[in-house]
C-alpha angles and dihedrals in degrees: 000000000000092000093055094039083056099047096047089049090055094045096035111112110243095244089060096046094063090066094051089034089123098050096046091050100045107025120180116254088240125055101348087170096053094045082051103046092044096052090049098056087047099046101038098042116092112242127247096251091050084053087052091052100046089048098056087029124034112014118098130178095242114176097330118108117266092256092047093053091056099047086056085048082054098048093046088053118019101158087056109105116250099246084069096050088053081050101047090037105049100049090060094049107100113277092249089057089054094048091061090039090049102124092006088111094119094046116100109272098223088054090050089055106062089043085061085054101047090049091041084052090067136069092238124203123254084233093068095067099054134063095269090082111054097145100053084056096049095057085040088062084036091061096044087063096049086055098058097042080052088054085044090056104039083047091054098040075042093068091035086060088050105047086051087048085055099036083059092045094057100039117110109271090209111157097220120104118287118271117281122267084017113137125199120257094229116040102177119116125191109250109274095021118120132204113260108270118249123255126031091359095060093049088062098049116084126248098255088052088049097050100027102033111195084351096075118127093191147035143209114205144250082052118151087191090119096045094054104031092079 
């Protein structure tokens, strides 16, 4: 304790080390590091309600693109509900961008996001954002909704691809030949590879070159499958 106390006092910027300055001059005999990490972070750290505020009050999009801007709103206040970060995000997109979000509110947010990037990428007409162009906004709108049904599905192949990831970690890694009448999951085989011959040869290929093939992600050594796969 007294080591590092002594080595982050030495490195600590000046203008951080006021605001410690009491604890530096006058430590406590027991645990003097972890009194001082602990009062910087506090002391340093923004609170949650000045996160709040520079979130309704300070923060603009700039020149970032409008999802990158709400990923930094999420990150500056991650326990505000979601409902306030659309809110907050949406009023400081360009006028032209909430034109095209305008009654979007049920659609995913995400979604919504990469819709505002692709319109802020192009130079668009003044005549869309009038009543002249109905149509463009409607497949606009269209296209919106498309983009959250397309999140909907990649999050729920997401968690398939997971479950199968955590189905093969916890499966049994014997080195005896698979169950019978047991077929791989993945049967394609690059063009010119060969299944592992029986016998001695199979007993010294791992299980995930047994089951996979060339598909196999991992390896358990010591494993001969790619000295004997070509």
């Amino acid at each position: 304790e007294q080591t590092k106390f002594c080595y982050v006092i030495s490195q600590l910027d000046q203008r951080y080390a006021s605001e410690v300055e009491d604890v530096i001059t006058s430590p406590p005999e027991r645990g003097p590091y972890t009194l001082l990490r602990t009062e910087l972070v506090r002391r340093l750290s923004p609170s949650p309600e000045q996160r709040i505020r520079q979130l309704l009050t300070v923060e603009e999009i700039g020149d970032r693109k409008p999802s990158q801007f709400l990923r930094y709103l999420k990150s500056l206040a991650p326990d505000v509900s979601e409902n306030v970060i659309r809110i907050v995000w949406t009023s400081r997109l360009p006028r032209n961008v909430q034109s095209f979000l305008a009654g979007q509110n049920e659609s995913n947010l995400e979604a919504a996001a990469l819709c505002a990037d692709r319109i802020s990428e192009v130079e668009v007409r003044p005549a869309l954002a009038s009543v002249d162009g109905p149509t463009d906004i409607g497949a606009l709108r269209q296209e919106i909704a498309d983009l959250s049904r397309q999140v909907a599905a990649l999050s729920t192949g997401q968690d398939r691809l997971r479950a199968g990831f955590k189905n093969l970690d916890t499966t049994p890694r014997d080195r005896g030949s698979s169950p019978k009448g047991s077929r791989p999951a993945f049967n394609n085989r690059r063009p010119g590879s060969r299944s592992p011959s029986r016998g001695d040869a199979t007993s010294s290929i791992c299980w995930y070159h047994r089951r996979f093939g060339a598909l196999a992600q991992n390896c358990t050594p010591p494993c001969t499958y790619s000295q004997q796969g070509n």
